[in-house]
C-alpha positions as CSV (number, residue, x, y, z in Angstrom):
1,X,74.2,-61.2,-25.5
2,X,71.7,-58.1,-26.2
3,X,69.3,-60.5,-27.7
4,X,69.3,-62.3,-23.7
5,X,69.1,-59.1,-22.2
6,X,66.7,-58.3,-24.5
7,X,64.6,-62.1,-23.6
8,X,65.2,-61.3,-19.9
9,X,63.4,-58.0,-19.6
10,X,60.9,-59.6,-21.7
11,X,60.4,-62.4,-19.1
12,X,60.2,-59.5,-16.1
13,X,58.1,-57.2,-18.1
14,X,55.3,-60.5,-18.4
15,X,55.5,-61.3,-15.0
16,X,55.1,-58.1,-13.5
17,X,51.7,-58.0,-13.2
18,X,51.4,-61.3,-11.2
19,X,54.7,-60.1,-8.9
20,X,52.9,-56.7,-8.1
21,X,50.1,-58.6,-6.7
22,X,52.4,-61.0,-4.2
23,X,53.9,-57.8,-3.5
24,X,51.4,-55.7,-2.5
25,X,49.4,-58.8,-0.7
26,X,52.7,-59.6,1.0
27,X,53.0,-56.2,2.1
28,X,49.1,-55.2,3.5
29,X,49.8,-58.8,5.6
30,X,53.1,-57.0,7.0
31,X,51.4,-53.9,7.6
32,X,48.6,-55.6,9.7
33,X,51.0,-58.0,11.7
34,X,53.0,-55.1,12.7
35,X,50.3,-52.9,13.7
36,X,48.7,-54.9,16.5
37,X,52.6,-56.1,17.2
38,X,53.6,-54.8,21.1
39,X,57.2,-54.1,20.1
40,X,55.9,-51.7,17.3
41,X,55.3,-47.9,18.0
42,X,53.7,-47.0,14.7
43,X,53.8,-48.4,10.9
44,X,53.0,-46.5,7.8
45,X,51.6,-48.3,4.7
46,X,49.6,-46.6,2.4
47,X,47.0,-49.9,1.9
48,X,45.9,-49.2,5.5
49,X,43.1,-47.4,5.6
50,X,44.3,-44.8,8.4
51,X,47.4,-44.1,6.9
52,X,47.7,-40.1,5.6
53,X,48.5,-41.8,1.8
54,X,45.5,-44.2,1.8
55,X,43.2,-41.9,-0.1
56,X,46.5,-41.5,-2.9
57,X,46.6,-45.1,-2.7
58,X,43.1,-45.5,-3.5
59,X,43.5,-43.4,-6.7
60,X,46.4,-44.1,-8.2
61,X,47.5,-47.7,-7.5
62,X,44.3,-49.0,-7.8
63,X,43.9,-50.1,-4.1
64,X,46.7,-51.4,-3.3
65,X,49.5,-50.2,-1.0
66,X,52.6,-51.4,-2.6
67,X,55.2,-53.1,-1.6
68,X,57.2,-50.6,1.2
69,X,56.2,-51.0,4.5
70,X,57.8,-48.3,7.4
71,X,57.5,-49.0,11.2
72,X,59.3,-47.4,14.3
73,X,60.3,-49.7,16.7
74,X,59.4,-49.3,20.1
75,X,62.6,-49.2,22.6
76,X,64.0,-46.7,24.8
77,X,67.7,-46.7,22.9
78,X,65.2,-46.9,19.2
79,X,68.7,-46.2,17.2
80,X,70.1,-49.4,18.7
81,X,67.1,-51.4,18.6
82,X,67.2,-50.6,14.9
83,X,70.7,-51.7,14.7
84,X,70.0,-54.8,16.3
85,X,66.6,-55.7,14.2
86,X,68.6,-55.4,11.0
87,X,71.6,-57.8,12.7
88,X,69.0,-60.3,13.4
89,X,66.9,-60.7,10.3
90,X,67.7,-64.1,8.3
91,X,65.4,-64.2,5.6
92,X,64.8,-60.4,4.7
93,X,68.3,-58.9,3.4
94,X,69.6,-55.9,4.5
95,X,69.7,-53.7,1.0
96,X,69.0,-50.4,0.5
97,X,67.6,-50.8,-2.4
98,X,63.3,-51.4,-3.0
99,X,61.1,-53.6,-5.5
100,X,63.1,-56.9,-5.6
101,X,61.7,-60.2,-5.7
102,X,63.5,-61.0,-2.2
103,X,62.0,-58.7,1.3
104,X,64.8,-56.3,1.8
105,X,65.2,-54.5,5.3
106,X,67.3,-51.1,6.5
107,X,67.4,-49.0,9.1
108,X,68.6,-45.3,8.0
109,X,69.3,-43.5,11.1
110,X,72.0,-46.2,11.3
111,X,73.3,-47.0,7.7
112,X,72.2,-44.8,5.0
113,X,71.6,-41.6,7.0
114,X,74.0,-42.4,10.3
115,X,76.0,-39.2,9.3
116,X,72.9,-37.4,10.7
117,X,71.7,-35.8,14.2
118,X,68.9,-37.0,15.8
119,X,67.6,-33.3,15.1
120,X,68.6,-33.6,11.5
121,X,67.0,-36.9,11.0
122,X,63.5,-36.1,12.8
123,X,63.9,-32.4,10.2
124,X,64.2,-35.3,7.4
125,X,61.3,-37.4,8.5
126,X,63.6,-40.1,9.4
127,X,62.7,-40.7,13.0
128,X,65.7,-43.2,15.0
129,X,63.0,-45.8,15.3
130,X,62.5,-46.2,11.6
131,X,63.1,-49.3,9.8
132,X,62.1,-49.4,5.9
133,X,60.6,-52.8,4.0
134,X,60.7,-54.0,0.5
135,X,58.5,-57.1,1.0
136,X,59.3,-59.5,-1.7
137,X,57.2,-62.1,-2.9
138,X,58.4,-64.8,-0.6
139,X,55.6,-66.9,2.2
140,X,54.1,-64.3,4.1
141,X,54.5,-66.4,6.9
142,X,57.9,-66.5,6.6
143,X,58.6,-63.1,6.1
144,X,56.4,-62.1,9.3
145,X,58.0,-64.9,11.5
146,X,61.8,-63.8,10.4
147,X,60.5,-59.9,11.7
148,X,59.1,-61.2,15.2
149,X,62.3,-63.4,15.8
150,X,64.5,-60.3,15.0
151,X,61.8,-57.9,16.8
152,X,62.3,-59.9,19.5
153,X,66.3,-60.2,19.9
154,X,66.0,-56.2,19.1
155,X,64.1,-55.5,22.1
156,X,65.9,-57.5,24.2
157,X,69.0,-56.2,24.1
C-alpha cells in the first residue's frame, strides 16, 4: 500500500505543473466573464490587473492569478441570492475546500460563516454577497455556462 501512495503522489507531483496552468487559465477566463456579467457587483482575482493583489501576483506567482476567484452577487436579499447560486450550480460542487481538479463553489455568509452577523461578517471581510471559486481544470465553457444558468435562477428568485 505505501508503495501506491507513494506512486500516486508521484503521478500528482508530475502533473502539477501542467494542472496549475489549466487552473490559472480557467480561472483569469472566470474572472473576465464575471466582470462584465450584469448580475455581478464586483469580482476579485488577483490576475486582473485592477485587482489590489495584482502587483503580488505579478511577483510571486509569476503572472498568474491562481486558481480562486471571489465575486459578490448583485441582489437586493445578496445572502439569499448566495444561497440560491450555490443550490443551482450542476457542474461546480459545492466544497469548502480549494485546489481540486473539479471547480468547487461556497458561499460563506450562508454555510461556513452563517453563525455570523451581517456586522460580523462585513468586520471579517466576508461581505453577504460573496461567493468563493476553486476553478478546476474542467472546459472553461462549461464552467462559465453552469455559473450564468445558476446566476440566473439566483437572481430570479
Amino acid at each position: 500500500a505505501q508503495c501506491f501512495n507513494a506512486w500516486i503522489i508521484t503521478q500528482g507531483i508530475e502533473t502539477l505543473s501542467l494542472r496549475m496552468e489549466r487552473h490559472c487559465e480557467n480561472s483569469m477566463a472566470v474572472a473576465l466573464h464575471l466582470k462584465d456579467h450584469p448580475s455581478v457587483a464586483w469580482v476579485r482575482y488577483p490576475g486582473l490587473p485592477e485587482d489590489p493583489q495584482h502587483e503580488k501576483a505579478q511577483k510571486y506567482l509569476s503572472g498568474k492569478g491562481g486558481g480562486v476567484v471571489v465575486f459578490g452577487i448583485k441582489s437586493d436579499d445578496a445572502k439569499e441570492a448566495g444561497k440560491q447560486f450555490i443550490d443551482n450550480l450542476t457542474l461546480l460542487l459545492h466544497v469548502a475546500n480549494v485546489g481540486d481538479a473539479r471547480s468547487l463553489a461556497i458561499h460563506p455568509a450562508s454555510t461556513t460563516h452563517s453563525q455570523l452577523s451581517e456586522e460580523q461578517l462585513n468586520d471579517a471581510g466576508i461581505p453577504p454577497d460573496m461567493v468563493r471559486l476553486s476553478i478546476g481544470i474542467e472546459s472553461a465553457k462549461d464552467i462559465k455556462a453552469d455559473i450564468d444558468q445558476a446566476l440566473a435562477k439566483a437572481v430570479q428568485s
